[in-house]
Backbone as CSV, one residue per row, in Angstrom:
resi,resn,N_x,N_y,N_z,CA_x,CA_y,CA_z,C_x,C_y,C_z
1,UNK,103.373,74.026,23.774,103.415,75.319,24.398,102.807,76.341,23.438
2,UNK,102.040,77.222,23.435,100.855,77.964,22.900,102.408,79.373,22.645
3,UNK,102.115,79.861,21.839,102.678,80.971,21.583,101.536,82.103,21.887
4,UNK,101.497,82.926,22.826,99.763,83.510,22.797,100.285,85.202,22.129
5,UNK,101.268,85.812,21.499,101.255,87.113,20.412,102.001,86.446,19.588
6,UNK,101.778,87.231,18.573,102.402,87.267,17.292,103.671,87.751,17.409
7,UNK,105.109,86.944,16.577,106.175,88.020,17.178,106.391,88.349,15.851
8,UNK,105.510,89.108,15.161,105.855,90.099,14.034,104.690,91.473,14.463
9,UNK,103.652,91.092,14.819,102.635,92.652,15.352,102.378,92.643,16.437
10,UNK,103.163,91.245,17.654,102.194,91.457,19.186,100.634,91.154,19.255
11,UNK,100.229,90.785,17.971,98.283,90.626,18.243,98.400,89.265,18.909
12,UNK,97.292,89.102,19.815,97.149,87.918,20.064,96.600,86.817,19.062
13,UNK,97.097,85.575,19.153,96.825,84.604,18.422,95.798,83.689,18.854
14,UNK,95.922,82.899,18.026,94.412,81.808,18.195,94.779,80.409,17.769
15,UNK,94.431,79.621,17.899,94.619,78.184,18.096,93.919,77.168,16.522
16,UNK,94.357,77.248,15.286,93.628,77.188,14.537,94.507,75.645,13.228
17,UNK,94.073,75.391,12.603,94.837,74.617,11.315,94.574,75.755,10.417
18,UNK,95.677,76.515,10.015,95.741,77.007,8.860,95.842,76.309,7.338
19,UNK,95.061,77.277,5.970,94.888,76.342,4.855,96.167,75.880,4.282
20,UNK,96.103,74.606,4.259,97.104,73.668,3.581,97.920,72.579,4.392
21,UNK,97.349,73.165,5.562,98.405,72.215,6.695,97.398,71.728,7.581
22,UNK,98.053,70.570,8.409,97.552,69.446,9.019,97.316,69.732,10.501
23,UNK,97.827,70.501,10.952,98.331,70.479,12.382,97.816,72.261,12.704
24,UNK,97.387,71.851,14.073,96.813,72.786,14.573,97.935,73.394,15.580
25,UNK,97.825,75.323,14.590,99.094,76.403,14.959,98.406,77.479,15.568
26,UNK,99.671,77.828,16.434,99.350,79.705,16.724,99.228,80.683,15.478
27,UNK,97.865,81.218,15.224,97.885,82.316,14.052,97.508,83.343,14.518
28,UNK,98.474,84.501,14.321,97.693,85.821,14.409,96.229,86.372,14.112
29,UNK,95.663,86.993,14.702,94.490,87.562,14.749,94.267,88.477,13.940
30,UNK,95.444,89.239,13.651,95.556,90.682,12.887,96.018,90.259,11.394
31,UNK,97.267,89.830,11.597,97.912,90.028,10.069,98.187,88.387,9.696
32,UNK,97.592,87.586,10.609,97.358,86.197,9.729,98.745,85.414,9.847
33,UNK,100.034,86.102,10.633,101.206,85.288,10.473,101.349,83.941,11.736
34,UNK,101.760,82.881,10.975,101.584,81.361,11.508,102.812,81.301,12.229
35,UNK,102.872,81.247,13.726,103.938,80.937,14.403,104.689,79.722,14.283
36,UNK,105.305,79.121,13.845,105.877,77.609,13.762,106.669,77.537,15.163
37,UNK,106.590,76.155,15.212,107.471,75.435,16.421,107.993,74.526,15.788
38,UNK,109.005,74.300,16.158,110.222,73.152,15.744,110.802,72.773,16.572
39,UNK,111.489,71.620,16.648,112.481,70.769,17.487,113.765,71.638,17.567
40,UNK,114.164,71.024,18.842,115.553,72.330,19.263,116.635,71.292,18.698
41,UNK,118.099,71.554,18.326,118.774,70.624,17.622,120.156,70.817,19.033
42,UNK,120.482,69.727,19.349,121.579,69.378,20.736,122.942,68.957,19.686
43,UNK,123.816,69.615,19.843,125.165,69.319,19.552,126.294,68.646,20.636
44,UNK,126.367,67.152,20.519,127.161,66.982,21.545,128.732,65.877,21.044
45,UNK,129.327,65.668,21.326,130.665,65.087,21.208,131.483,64.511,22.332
46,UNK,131.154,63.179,21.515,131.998,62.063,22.559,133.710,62.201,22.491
47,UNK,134.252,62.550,23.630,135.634,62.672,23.242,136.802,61.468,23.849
48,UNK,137.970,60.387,22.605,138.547,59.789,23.542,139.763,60.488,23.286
49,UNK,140.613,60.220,24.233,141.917,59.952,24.475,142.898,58.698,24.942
50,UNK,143.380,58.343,24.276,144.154,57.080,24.665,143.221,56.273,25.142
51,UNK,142.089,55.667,24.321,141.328,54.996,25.564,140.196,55.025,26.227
52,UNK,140.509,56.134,27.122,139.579,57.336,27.854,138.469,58.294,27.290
53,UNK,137.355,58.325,28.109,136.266,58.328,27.848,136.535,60.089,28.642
54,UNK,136.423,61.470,28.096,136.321,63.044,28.396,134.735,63.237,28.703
55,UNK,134.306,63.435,30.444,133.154,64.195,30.447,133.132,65.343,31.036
56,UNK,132.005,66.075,31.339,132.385,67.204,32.333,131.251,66.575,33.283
57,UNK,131.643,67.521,34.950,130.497,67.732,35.859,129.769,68.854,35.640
58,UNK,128.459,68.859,35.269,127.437,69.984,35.178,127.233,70.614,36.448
59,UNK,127.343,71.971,36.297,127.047,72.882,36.998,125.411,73.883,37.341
60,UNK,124.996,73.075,36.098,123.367,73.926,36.037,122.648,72.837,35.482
61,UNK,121.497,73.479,35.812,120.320,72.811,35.702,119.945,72.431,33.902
62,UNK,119.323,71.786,33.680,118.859,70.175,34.399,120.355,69.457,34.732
63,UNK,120.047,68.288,35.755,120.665,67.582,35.641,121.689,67.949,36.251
64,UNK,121.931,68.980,37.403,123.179,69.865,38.132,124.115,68.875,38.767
65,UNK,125.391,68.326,38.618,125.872,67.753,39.440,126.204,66.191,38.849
66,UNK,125.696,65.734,37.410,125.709,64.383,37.165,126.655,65.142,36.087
67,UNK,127.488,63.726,35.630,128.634,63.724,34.949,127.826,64.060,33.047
68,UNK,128.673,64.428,31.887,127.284,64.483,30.926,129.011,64.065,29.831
69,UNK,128.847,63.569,28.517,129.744,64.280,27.159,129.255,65.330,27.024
70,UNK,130.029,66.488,26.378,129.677,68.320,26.515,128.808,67.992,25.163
71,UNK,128.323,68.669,25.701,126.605,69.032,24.484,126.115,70.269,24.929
72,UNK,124.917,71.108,23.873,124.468,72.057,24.184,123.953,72.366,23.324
73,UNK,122.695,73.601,23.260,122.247,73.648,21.821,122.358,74.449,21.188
74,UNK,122.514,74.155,19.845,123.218,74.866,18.480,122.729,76.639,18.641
75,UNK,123.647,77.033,17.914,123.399,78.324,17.869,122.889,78.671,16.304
76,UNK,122.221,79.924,16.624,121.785,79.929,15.025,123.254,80.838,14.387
77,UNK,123.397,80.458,12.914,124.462,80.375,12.447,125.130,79.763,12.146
78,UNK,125.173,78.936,13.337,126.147,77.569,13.622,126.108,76.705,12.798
79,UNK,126.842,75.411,12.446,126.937,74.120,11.772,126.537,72.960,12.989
80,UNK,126.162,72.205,12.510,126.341,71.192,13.515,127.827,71.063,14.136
81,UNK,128.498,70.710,13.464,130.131,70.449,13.701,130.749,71.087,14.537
82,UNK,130.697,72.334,14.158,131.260,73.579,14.907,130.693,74.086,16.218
83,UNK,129.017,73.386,15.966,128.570,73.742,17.534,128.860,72.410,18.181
84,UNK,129.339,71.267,17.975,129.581,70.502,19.472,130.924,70.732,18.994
85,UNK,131.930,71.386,18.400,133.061,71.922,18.748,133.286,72.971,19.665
86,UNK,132.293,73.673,19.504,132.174,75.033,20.500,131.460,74.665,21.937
87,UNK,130.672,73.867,21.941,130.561,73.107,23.684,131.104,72.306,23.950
88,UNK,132.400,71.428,23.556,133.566,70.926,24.378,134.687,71.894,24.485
89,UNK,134.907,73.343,23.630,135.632,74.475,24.201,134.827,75.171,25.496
90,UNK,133.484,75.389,25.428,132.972,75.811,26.784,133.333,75.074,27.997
91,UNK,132.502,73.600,27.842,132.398,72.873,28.362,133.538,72.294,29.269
92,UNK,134.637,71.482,28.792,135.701,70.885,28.686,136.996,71.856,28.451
93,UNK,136.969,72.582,27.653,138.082,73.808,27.634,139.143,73.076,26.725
94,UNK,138.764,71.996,26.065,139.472,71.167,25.197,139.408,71.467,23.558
95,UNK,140.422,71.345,22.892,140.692,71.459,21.633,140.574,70.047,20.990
96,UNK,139.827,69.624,20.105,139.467,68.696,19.125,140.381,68.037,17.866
97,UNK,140.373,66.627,17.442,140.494,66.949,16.228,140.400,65.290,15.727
98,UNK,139.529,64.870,14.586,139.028,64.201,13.547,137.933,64.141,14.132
99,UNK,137.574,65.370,14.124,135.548,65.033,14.778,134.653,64.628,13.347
100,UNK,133.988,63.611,13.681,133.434,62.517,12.654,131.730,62.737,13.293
101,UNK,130.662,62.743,12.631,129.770,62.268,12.853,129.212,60.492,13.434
102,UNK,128.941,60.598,14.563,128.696,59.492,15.373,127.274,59.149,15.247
103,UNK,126.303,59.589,15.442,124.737,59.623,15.691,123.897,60.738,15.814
104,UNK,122.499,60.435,15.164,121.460,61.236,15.203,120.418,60.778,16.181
105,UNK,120.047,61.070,17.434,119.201,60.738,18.031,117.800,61.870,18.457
106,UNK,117.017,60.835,18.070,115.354,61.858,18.034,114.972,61.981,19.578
107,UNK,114.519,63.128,20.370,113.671,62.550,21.377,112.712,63.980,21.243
108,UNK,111.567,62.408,21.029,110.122,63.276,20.276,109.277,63.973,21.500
109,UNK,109.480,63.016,23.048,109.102,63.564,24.300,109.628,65.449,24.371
110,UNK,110.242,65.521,23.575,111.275,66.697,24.551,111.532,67.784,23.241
111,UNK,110.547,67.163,21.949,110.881,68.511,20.898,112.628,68.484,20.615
112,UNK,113.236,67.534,20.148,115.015,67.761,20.627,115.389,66.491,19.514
113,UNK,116.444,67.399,18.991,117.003,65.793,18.128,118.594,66.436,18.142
114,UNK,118.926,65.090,18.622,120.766,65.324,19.008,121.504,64.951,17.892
115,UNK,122.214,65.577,17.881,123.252,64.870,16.519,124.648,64.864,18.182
116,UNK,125.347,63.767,17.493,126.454,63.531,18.239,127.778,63.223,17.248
117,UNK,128.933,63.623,17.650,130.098,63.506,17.212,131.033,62.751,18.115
118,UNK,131.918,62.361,16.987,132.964,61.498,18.133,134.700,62.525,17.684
119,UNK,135.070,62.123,18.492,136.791,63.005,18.426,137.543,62.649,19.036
120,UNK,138.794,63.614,18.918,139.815,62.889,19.987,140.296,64.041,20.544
121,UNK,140.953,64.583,21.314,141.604,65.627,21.848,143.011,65.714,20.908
122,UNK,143.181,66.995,20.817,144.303,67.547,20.080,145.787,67.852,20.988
123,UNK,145.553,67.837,22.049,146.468,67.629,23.027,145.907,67.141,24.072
124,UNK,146.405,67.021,25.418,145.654,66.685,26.975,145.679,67.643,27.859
125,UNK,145.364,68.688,27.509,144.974,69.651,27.949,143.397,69.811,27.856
126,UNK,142.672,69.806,29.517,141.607,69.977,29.250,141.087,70.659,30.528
127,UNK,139.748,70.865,30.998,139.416,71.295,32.631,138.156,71.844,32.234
128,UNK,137.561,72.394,33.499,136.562,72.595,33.711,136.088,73.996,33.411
129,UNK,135.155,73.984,32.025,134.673,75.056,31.897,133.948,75.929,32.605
130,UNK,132.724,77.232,31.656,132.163,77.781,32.715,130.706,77.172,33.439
131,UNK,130.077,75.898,32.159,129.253,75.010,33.081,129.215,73.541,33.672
132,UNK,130.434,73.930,34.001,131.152,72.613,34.534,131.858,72.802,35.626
133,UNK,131.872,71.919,37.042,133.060,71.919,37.905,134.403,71.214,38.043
134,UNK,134.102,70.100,36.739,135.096,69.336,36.622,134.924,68.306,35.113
135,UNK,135.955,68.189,34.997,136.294,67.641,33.743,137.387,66.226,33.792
136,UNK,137.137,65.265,33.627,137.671,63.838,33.698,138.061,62.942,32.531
137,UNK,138.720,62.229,32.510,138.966,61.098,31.666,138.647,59.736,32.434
138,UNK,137.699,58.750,31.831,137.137,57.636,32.425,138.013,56.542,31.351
139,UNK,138.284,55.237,31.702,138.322,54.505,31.234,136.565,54.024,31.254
140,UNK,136.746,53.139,30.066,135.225,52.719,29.775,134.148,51.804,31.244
141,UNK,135.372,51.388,32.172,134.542,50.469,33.028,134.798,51.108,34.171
142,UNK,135.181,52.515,34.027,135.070,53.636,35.551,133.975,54.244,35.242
143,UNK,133.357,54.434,34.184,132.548,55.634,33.949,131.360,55.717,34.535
144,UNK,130.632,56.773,35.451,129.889,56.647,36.903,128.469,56.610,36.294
145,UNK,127.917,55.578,35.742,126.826,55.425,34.582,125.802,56.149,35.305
146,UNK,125.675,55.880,36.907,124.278,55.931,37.649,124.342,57.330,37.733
147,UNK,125.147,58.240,37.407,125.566,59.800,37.671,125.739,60.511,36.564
148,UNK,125.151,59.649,34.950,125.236,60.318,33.884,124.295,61.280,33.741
149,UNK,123.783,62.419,32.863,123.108,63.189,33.068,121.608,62.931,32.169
150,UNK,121.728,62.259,31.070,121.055,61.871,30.319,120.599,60.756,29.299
151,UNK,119.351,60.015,29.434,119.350,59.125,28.982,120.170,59.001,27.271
152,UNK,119.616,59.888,26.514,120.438,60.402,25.353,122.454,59.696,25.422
153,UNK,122.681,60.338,26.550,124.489,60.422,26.530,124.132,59.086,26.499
154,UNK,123.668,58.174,27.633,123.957,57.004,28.311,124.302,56.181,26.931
155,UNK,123.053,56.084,26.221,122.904,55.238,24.874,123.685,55.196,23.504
156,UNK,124.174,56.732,23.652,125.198,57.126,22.395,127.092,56.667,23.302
157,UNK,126.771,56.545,24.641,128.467,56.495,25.029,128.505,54.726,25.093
158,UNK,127.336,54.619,25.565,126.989,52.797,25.745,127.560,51.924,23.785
159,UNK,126.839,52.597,22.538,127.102,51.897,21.665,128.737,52.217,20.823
160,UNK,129.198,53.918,21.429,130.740,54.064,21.396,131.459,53.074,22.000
161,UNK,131.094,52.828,23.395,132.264,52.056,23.832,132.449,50.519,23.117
162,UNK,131.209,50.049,23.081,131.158,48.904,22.048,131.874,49.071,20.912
163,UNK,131.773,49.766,20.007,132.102,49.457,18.741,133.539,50.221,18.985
164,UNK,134.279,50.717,20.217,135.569,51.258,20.494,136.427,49.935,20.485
165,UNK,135.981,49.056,20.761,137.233,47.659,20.986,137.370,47.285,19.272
166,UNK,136.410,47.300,18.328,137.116,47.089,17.147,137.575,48.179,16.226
167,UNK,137.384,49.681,16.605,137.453,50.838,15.900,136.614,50.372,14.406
168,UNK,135.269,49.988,14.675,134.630,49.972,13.076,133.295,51.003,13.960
169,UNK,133.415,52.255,13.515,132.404,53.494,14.088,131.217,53.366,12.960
170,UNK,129.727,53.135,13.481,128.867,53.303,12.862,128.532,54.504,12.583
171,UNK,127.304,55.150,11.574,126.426,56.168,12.228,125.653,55.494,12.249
172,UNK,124.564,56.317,13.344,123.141,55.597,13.719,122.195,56.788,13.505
173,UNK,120.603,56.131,13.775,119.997,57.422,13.980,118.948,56.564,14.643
174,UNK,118.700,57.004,16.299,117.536,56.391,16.931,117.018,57.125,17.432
175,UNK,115.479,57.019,17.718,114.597,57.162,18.538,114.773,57.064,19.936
176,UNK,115.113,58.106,21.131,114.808,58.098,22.206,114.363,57.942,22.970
177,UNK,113.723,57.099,23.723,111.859,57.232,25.115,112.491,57.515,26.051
178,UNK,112.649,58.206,26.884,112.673,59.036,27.980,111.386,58.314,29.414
179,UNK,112.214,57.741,29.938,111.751,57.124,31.320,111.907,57.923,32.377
180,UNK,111.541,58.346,32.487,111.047,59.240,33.666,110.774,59.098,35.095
181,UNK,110.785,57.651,35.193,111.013,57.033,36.918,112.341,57.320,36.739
182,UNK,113.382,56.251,35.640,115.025,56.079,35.710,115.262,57.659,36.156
183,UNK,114.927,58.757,35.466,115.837,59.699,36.340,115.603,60.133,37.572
184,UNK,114.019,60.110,37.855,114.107,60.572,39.391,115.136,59.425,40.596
185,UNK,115.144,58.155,39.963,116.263,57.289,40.772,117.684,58.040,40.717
186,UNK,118.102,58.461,39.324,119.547,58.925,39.359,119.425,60.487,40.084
187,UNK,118.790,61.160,40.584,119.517,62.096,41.279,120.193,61.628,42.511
């Protein structure tokens, strides 16, 4: 995506490799400043309880209506930690606690690299936030896979539930590909 002004003078920019670097950037016209683009960073957290697998129903777009683990993306300021703590309080309306780092997943299609956490609920008190209509506890062989929201969740809740029958929690860090028939099937 082209950045076409500068957001330090508004001049329009130009399409160029600036000296020292590899990759061809938005540079100002006027005062020479190099727009960078970076990957957006997704904070999300797998939550159990007794067992039970915590998602919400999404209420907005993408993905309106399929079940998701609460994720969302970081705020600036934020920690990783604290931001998929702060979208299972949006999300889920749930309070946390031994949130552990679970996985780092890249998806290079989409500019996006997820970090994921795992936790448990601090009580059972939970419901449906403000982008959510509903909020559930699945056992692992209810969970409505064909109605998940993202290939991302599918793969990080798919190698939780596995390694949930011996409680030995990896971290991982994978690479994403994004199939793009599979979701037009899941709406």
């Amino acid at each position: 995506m082209q950045i076409k002004f500068c957001n330090l003078c508004a001049t329009e920019t130009i399409k160029k490799v600036p000296k020292g670097d590899d990759k061809m950037r938005d540079v100002c016209k006027k005062c020479g400043h190099i727009q960078y683009q970076n990957p957006k960073v997704v904070n999300a957290c797998i939550i159990e309880h007794k067992g039970l697998i915590l998602l919400g129903k999404r209420t907005i777009e993408p993905r309106k209506g399929c079940w998701n683990v609460p994720a969302g993306f970081m705020e600036n300021g934020e920690a990783t930690r604290s931001g998929a703590i702060r979208e299972v309080k949006e999300e889920v309306l749930a309070e946390l606690k031994n949130v552990t780092l679970f996985g780092v997943y890249n998806i290079i299609q989409r500019n996006q690299v997820h970090v994921y956490f795992r936790g448990e609920l601090a009580s059972p008190h939970f419901g449906p936030g403000a982008e959510t209509s509903d909020a559930k506890l699945f056992a692992p062989e209810d969970i409505p896979w064909e109605q998940l929201a993202f290939p991302v969740g599918i793969t990080a809740l798919k190698r939780y539930i596995k390694e949930m029958t011996s409680r030995q929690f990896t971290i991982k860090e994978e690479d994403i590909v994004i199939d793009y028939n599979m979701l037009k099937k899941i709406k």
